[in-house]
C-alpha positions in Angstrom: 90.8 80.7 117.5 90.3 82.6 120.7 87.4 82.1 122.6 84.6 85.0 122.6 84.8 86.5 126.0 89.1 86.6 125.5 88.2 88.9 122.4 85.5 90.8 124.2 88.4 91.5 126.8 91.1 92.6 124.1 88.5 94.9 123.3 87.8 96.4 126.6 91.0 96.9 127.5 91.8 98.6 123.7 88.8 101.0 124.7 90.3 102.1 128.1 93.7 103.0 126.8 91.9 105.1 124.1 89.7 106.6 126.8 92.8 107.0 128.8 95.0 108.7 125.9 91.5 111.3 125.1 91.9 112.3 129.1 95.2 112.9 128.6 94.9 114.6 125.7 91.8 116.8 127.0 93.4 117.6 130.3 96.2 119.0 128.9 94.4 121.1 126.5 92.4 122.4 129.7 96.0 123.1 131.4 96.8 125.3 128.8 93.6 127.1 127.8 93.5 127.7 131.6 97.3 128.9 132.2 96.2 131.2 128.6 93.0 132.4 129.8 93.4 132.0 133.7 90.3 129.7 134.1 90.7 126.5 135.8 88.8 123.7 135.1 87.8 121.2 137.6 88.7 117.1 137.7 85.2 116.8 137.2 84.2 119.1 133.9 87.6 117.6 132.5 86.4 114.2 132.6 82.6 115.1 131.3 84.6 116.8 128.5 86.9 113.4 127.6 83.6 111.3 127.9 82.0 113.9 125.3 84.8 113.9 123.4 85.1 109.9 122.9 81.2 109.1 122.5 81.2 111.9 119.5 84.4 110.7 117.9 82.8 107.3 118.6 79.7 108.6 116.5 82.2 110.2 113.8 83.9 106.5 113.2 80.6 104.6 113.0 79.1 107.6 110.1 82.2 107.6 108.6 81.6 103.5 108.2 78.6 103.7 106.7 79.3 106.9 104.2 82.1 104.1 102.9 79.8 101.3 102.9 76.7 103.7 101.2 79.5 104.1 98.7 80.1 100.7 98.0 83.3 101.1 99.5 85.4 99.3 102.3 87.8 102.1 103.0 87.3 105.1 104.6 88.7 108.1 102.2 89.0 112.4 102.3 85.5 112.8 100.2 84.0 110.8 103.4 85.7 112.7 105.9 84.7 116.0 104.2 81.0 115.0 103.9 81.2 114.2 108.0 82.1 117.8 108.5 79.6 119.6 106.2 78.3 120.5 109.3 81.1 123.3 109.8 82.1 125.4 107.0 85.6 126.0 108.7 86.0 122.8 109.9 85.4 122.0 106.1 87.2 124.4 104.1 90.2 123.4 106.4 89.9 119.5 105.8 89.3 120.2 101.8 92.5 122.2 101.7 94.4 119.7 103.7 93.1 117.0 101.5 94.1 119.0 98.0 97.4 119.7 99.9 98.1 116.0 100.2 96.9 115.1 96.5 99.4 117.9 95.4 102.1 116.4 97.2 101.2 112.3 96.1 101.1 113.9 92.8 104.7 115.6 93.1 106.2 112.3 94.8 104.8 110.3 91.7 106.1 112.6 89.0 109.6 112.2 90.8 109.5 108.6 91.2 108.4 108.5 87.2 111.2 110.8 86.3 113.7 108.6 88.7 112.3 105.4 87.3 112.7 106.7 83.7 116.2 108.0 84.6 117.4 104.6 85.8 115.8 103.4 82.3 117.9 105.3 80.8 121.1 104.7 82.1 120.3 100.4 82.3 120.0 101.1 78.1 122.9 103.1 77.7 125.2 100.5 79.5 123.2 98.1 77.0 124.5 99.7 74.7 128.4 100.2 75.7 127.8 95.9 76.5 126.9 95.4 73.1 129.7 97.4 71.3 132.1 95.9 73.5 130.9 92.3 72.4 130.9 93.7 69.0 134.4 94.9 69.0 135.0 91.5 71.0 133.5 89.4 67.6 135.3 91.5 65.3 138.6 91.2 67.4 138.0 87.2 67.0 137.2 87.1 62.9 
């Protein structure tokens, strides 16, 4: 097992390089708002935005936690995510349509892998059956 404090460092470092990757990620949506719009941002509002950003998604991860756990659940799933943006109707209308999108298209992929699995059924009992009249013809070749 590892010692305590060699987790709590594992840890600490796993939270810098997410902190890092939201900088990143927030500075170069900055670059481009400000090359759209032609307003700079400075180091400084960059960073208060990245620190914003990771304490709320932060916030996010701990409510979705317990909207799985009120639901006797241990995995996160789209009904929790939807109820974590009721806040925002577009925000919410946008997550619910991506979230029928992707039961559409699991539903699609499983009605192809039933009509694939069915096909392959199909063919195994059909070279059953050529088997079986060719040991048939086999027997009555023998008698």
């Amino acid at each position: 097992m590892e010692p305590e404090g060699e987790r709590e460092r594992e840890r600490l470092l796993h939270t810098q390089r997410l902190k890092a990757a939201v900088h990143y990620t927030v500075g170069c949506l900055c670059q481009e708002v400000a090359e759209d719009k032609g307003i700079p941002f400075s180091k400084q509002t960059i960073a208060a935005i990245s620190e914003i950003t990771f304490r709320q998604c932060e916030n996010f991860a701990k409510d979705l936690e317990m909207f799985a756990r009120h639901g006797k659940r241990t995995v996160i799933n789209s009904e929790d995510v939807k109820l974590l943006a009721r806040r925002s109707n577009s925000l919410l209308r946008y997550i619910t349509q991506k979230s029928e999108e992707l039961a559409l298209n699991n539903l699609e992929q499983k009605e192809r892998k039933k009509k694939k699995s069915s096909a392959a059924k199909g063919r195994r009992t059909s070279d059953e059956q050529v088997e079986a009249a060719m040991a048939e013809s086999e027997d009555s070749n023998m008698g």
